[in-house]
N, C-alpha and C positions, 0 to 999 in steps of 0.2 A: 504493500500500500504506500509506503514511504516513497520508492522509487518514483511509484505512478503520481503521488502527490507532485515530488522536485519535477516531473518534466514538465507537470503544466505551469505550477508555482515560480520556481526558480527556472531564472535566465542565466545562461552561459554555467551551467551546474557542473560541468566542471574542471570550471578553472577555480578549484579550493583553494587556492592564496591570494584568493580576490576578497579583502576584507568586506565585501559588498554580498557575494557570493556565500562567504561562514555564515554573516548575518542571519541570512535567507535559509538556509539549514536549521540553525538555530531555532529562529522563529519558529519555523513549520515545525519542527519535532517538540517543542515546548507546548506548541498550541495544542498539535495531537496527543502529545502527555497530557495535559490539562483536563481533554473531553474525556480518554480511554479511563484517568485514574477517577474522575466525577461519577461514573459510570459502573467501577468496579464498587466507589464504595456505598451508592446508593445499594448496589446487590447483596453485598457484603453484608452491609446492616443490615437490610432487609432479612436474610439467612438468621443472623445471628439473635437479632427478635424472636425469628421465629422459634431458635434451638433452645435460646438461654445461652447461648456460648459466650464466655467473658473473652475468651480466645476469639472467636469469630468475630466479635464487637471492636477488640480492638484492632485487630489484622484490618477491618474496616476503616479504623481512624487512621492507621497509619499509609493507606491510599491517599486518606483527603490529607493528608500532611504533604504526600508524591505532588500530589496538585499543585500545594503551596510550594513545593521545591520546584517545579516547572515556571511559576511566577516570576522566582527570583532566579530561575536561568534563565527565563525571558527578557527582565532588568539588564541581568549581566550581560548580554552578547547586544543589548540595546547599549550599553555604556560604553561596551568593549569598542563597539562598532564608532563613536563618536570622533572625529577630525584630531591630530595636534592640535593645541593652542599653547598660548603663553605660556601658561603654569602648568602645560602637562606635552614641554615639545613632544617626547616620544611616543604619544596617541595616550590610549586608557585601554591596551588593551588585558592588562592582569587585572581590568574589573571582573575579567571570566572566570580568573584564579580565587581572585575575595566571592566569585556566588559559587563558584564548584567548594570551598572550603564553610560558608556556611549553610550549604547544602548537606555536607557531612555533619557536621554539629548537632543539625535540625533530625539530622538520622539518629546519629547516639541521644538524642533527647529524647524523641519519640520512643528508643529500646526503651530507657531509666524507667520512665512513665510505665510504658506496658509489662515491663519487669514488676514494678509497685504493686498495680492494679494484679498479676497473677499469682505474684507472691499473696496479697488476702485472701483470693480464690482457694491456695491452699491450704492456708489455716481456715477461712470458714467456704467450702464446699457448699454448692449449689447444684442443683439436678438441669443436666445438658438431655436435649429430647432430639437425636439424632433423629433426620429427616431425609428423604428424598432428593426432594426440592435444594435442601441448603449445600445436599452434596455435591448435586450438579452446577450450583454456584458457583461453587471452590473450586471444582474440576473447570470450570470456564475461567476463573479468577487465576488461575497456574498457567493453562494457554497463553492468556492475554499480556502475563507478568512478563513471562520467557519471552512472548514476541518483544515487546517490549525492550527488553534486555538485549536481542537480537539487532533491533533495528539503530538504538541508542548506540549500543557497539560498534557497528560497521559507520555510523555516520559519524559519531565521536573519533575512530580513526581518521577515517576519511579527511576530514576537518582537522586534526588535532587539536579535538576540544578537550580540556579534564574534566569542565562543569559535566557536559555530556557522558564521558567515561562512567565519571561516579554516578551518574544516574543511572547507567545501566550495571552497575555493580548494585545500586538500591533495588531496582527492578529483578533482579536474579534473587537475592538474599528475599525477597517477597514473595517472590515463585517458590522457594525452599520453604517459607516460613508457614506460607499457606499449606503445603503436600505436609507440614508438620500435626498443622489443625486438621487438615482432611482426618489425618492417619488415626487423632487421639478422637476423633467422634466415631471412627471406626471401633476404633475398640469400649469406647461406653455404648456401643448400639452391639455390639456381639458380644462382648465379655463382662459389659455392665459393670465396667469400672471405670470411676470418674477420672480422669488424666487431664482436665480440660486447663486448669491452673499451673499444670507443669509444663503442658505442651504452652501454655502462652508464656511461659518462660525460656522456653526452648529459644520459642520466636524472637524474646526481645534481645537473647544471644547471640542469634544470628543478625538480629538488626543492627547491638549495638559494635560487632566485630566488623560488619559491611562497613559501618559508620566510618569506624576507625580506619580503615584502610584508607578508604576512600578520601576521608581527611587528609592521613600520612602523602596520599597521592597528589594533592592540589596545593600540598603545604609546600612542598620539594622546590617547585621551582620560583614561589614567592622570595624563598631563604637562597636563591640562586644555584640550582644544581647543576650539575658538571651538564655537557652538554653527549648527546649522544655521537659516542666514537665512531659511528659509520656516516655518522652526516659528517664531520670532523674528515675525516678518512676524503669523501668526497670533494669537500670545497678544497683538500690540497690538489687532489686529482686536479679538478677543474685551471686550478692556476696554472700548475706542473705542467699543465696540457698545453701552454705556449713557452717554444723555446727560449724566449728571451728570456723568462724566470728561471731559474735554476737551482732556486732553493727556497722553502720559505722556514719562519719560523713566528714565536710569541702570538700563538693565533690564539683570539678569544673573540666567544659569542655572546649578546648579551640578549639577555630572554626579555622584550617587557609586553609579553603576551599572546598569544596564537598567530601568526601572521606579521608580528610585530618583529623580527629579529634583526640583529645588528653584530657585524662579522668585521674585526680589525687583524690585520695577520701584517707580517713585514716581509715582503718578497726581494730577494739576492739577486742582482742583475749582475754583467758586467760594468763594469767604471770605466770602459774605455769604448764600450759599445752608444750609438749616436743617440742621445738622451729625448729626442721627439719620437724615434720608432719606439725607444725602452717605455716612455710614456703612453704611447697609444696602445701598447700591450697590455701594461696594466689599467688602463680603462677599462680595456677590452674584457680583460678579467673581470674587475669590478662586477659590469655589467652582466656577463655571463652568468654571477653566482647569484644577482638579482634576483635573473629571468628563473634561472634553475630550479632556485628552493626560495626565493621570497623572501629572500635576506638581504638587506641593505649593509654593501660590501666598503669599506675604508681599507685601502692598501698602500705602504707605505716602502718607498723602494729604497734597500739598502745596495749600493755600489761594493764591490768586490773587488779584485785583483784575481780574474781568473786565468791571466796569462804569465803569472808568475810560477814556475815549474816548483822550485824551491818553496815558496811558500806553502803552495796548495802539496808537494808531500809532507813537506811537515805538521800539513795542518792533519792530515790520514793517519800521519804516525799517533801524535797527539792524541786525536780520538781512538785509535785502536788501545793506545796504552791506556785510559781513561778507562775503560771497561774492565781492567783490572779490581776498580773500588765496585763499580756497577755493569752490568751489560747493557744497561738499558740508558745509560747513559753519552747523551750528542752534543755536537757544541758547532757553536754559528759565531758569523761579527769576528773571525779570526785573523788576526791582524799583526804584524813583525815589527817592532821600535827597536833597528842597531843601536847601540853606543860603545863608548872606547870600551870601558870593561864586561858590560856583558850584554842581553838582547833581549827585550820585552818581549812574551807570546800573551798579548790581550786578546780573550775571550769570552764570551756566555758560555756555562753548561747549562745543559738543559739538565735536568736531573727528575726522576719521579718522587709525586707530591709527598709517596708517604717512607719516602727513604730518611729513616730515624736519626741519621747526624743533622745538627746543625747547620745551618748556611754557611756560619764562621768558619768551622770546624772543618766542612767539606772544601771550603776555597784552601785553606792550611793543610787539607792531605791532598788534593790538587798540585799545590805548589811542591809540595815535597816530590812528589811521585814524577811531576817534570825533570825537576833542576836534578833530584836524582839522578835518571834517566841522561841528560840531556846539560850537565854541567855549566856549561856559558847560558843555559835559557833560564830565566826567571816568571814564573805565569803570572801575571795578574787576572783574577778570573772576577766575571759576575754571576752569584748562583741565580737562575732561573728553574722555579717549579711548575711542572707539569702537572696540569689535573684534567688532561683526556689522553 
């Protein structure tokens, strides 16, 4: 239905890094969340009147809560969606992140709640009148969850939404929660044993763990998380991919929203190579990783000495001897200062983030492990960490 919806709804559906285009996703899957959860819980209650289920009643209110979380992912991708201004040059787009995150909240609230309300249930017990009618409810309320969870899923990739993610992580954990209630009115209509208070316990576990994750998930990249290594991976490709670059290094991405990113990296040219063609390469690049992935590209070109024979193998030896301390250790900006008594090697190491020496520490076993090696050379090193 989702599909059939965006062909008529949504224009140019898909070019998904069109922040005009997520909107239009957004909207339409918010609005149809809105109707499908209005829907389940008028059934929902309906059933749960009729059983007596405290389980059924609240599995009900926590649909009309989905609703209310549809709202404010409809707020959010309406905010997300809003132009730069003054006071917010890089857009609004982690308003999706602030409603996928109290989207989550709203989840582990609603478990607390239906935890409360099931935990009395089993200290004082009341009679559940398993029906017909209410089961076929549930059995269509688990259908419509899952679709749900289905349709949220593929479109939240699609898009790279997390408000949407988490919503179809609420929508699954709802489908589970309800096959929960089905199962315990199953067993007071055959075995005539009341379970109705623990299976609504069950429920508000599984809600109040969906919560959390889902939280954990939209919280990540408000706190700036590393960025995914196979997009990383990519945009070097893409630069690499013209000759005149030859190296790059210091790449970082800066997340401020779905569609909103922002990519600085410093690309190794030659210094002796004619500085209008070196320039219109790296436009060219720029551009490229734009068009690519939606990234607004800032590249910054650093000159070399690539016709220096002498340098560039000392710079190979250097690095090969460096993976003595690490293997996973590289190094850029490599540069020779002779003087009468001995010879500057100025360099960055690149080093990984979570290699346990010190900065200090690591330039002072650098330096040793050179002049070591290498007598007339003195290193001056700058540590650079790696976190992709």
């Amino acid at each position: 239905m989702i599909e059939l919806l965006s062909r008529i709804f949504i224009k140019d559906r898909d070019k998904v890094n069109d922040p005009a285009v997520r909107r239009a996703y957004g909207t339409l899957c918010s609005v149809y969340g809105i109707f499908l959860n209005v829907l389940l819980f008028a059934g929902k209650y309906f059933a749960g009147v009729l059983s007596g289920s405290v389980a059924i009643v609240a599995d009900a209110f926590n649909n009309l809560s989905d609703a209310g979380s549809s709202i404010i992912s409809l707020l959010g991708f309406a905010i997300a969606g809003k132009k730069p201004d003054l006071d917010h040059p890089f857009g609004h787009g982690r308003a999706e992140y602030l409603a996928g995150l109290l989207l989550s909240a709203l989840i582990v609230v609603m478990g607390v709640e239906l935890g409360k309300s099931s935990f009395e249930k089993i200290i004082h017990p009341e009679p559940v009148e398993a029906g017909l009618l209410p089961a076929l409810i549930l059995v269509a309320s688990i259908a419509v969850k899952f679709y749900m969870s289905r349709y949220n899923k593929a479109v939240g990739r699609k898009i790279s939404s997390p408000s949407m993610e988490a919503t179809a992580t609420d929508s699954l954990s709802d489908s589970i929660a309800t096959t929960v209630v089905l199962l315990s009115m199953g067993v007071s209509y055959f075995f005539h044993v009341n379970v109705d208070g623990w299976a609504g316990l069950l429920v508000a576990a599984f809600i109040i763990f969906a919560g959390y994750n889902a939280m954990r998930d939209t919280l990540s990249p408000l706190l700036g998380k590393a960025p995914d290594p196979e997009l990383v991976r990519e945009i070097e490709e893409t630069a690499l991919a013209h000759p005149e670059i030859v190296g790059i290094h210091d790449l970082i991405i800066h997340d401020y929203g779905p569609g909103r990113g922002f990519v600085s990296l410093h690309a190794e040219v030659n210094g002796k190579g004619e500085i209008f063609q070196l320039h219109d390469a790296v436009d060219q690049a720029e551009r490229e990783i734009r068009e690519k992935f939606g990234i607004l590209a800032t590249i910054h070109m650093d000159p070399i000495d690539c016709d220096n024979e002498q340098l560039n193998e000392l710079r190979q030896a250097v690095a090969e001897k460096l993976t003595e301390i690490d293997p996973r250790i590289k190094i850029h900006d490599f540069r020779m200062v002779p003087g009468p008594t001995h010879t500057n090697l100025i360099f960055d190491a690149l080093v990984p983030a979570e290699l346990k020496l010190g900065d200090r520490a690591l330039e002072e076993q650098i330096a040793a492990l050179v002049h070591s090696t290498w007598k007339k050379y003195y290193a001056v090193v700058d540590i650079d960490r790696s976190y992709v």
